[in-house]
C-alpha positions as CSV (number, residue, x, y, z in Angstrom):
1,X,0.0,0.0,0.0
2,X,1.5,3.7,-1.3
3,X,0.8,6.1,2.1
4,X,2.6,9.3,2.5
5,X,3.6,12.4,0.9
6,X,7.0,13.6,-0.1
7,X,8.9,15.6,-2.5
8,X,12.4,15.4,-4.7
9,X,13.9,17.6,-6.9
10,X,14.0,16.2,-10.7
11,X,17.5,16.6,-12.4
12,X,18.0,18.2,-15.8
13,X,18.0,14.8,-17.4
14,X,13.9,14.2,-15.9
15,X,15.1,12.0,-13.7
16,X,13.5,11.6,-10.1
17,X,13.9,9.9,-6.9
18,X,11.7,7.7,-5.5
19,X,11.1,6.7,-1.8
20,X,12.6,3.7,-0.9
21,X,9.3,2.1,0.8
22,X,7.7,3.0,-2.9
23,X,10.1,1.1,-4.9
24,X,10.0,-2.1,-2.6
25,X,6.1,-1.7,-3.4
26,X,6.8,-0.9,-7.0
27,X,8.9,-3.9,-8.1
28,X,11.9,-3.7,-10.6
29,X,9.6,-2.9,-13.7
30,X,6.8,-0.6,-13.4
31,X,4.7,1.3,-15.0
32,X,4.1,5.0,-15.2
33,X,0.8,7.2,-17.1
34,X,-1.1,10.2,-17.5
35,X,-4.0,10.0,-14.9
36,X,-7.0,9.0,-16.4
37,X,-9.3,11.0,-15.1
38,X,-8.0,14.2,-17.0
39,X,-6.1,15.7,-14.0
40,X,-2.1,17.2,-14.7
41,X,-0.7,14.4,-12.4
42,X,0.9,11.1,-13.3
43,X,0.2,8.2,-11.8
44,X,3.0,4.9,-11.6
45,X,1.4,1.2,-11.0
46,X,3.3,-1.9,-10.4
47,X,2.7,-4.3,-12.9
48,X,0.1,-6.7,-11.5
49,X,-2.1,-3.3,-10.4
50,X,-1.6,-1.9,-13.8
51,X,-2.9,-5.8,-15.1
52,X,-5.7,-4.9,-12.4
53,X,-6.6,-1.6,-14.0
54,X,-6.7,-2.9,-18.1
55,X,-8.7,-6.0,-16.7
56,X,-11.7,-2.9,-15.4
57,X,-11.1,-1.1,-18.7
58,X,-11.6,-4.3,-20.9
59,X,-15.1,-5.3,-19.0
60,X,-16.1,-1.6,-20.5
61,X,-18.5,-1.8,-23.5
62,X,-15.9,-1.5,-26.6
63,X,-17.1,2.2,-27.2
64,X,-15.4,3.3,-24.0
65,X,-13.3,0.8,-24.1
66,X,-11.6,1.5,-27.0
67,X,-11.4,5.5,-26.2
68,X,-9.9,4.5,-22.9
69,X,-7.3,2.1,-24.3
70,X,-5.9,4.4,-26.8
71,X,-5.5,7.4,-24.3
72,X,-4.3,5.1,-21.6
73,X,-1.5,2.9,-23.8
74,X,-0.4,5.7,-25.8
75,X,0.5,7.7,-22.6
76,X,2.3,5.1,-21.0
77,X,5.5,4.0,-20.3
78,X,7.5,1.1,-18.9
79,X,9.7,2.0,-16.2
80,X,12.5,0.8,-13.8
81,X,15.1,2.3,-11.1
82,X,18.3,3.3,-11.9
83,X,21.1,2.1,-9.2
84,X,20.3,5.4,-7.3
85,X,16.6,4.7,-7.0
86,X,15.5,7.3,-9.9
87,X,13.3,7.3,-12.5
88,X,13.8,8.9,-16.1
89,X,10.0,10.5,-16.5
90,X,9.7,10.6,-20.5
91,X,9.2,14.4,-21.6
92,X,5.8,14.0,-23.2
93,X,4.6,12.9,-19.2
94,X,6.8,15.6,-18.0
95,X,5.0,18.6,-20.0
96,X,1.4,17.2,-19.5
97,X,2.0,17.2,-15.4
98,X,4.0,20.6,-15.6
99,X,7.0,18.7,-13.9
100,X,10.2,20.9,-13.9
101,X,12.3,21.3,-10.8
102,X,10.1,19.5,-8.4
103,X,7.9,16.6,-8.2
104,X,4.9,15.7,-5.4
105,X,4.9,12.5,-5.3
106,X,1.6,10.6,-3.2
107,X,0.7,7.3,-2.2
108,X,-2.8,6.9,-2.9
109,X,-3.6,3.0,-1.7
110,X,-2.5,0.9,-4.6
């Protein structure tokens, strides 16, 4: 479970520590995406929540579905720490969250 609030500074290169009790929850390979519901913030899932997450979106009837699928896939991004415990957040994700110096980052439950 993600719980707390903190915040790091993102380096030149977009890159951007994550708390260490994040990245045991996280695994080696994540994932990282533009927030669904239209609001500037990213959000990261581990990979069996983000198998979770496509699994509601499939049950959708195919006209949402399909809307959903395309925004979600094409604005995400596989991820994994660096031997500092960073992330490189891709520039398109970057821009859409208005991510420059500083990053928020939340745990909200899973």
């Amino acid at each position: 479970m993600f719980l707390g609030s903190f915040q790091h500074n993102i380096d030149k290169k977009g890159r951007v520590f994550m708390p260490a009790k994040f990245r045991d929850e996280l695994g080696e390979k994540f994932i990282i995406s533009q927030d669904i519901s239209g609001k500037r913030c990213l959000c990261v899932y581990s990979l069996p929540e983000w198998e979770k997450f496509v699994e509601k979106i499939d049950r959708l009837p195919s006209t949402k579905s399909s809307v959903a699928k395309r925004f979600l896939f094409a604005n995400a991004f596989d991820v994994e720490f660096d031997t500092q415990g960073r992330i490189l957040v891709p520039i398109n994700l970057r821009e859409f969250a208005r991510l420059d110096s500083k990053a928020d980052i939340l745990g909200v439950n899973n």
